[in-house]
N, C-alpha and C positions, 0 to 999 in steps of 0.2 A: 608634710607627711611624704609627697612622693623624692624628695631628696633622700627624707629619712632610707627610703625602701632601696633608692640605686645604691646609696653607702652600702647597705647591707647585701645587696645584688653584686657589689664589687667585691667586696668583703669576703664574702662566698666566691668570686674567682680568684682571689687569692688566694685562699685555701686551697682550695682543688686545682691549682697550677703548685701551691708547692707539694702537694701531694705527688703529683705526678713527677715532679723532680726527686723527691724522696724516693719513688719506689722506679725509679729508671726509666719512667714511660715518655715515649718520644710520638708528636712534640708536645709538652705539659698544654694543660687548658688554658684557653683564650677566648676572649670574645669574639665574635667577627666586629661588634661595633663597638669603640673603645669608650670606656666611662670614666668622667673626667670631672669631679664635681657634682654640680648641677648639667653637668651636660651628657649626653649619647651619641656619640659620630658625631660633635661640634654643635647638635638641636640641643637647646633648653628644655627642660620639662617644668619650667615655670610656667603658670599658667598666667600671670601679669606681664600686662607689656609683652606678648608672644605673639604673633599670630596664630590663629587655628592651624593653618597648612602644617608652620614647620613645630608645633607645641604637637599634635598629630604623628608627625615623622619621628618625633624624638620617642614617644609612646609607643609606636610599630619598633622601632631598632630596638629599643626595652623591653619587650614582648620576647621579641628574635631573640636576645639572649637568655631570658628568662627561661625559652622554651629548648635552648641548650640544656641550661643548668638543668634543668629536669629529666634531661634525657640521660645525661652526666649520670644522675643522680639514681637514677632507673638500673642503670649498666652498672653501676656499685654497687647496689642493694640487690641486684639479677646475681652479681660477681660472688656473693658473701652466701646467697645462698646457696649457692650450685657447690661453694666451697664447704660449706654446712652439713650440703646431702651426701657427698664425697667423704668425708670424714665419717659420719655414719652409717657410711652404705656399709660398711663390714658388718653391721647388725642385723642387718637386714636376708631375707634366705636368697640365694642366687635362683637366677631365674633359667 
């Protein structure tokens, strides 16, 4: 399951890196820790045959991006609205 989860954690920074090339934004998204498989920054997030220390580390670096992606994810959905209100603020009475 947690390989399942990084596939799809990567998956998502593919996306929102070619978005960002799509729409001109410099430099498109990235991880700070790169996902490679089963791996985060070169740690396994296998739990067999792992150590706690570095199965731990690979958890923290996976976290750290994860808590990109939602910040990402925040500033897009913050973007659409502000873009939302803008469009209907001509309905709106001036103040």
């Amino acid at each position: 399951a947690m390989i399942c989860f990084l596939a799809c954690l990567k998956e998502f920074g593919e996306h929102a890196a070619r978005q960002d090339v799509l729409h001109s934004r410099h430099p498109p998204f990235a991880f700070p820790f790169p996902l490679e498989g089963d791996k985060v920054n070169s740690h396994t997030i296998k739990l067999t045959l792992n150590k706690d220390a570095r199965w731990t580390k690979a958890l923290k670096f996976m976290l750290a991006d994860l808590k990109l992606c939602a910040s990402m994810s925040l500033l897009f959905v913050g973007n659409l609205r502000a873009r939302d209100f803008r469009d209907h603020q001509t309905s709106f009475p001036q103040l």
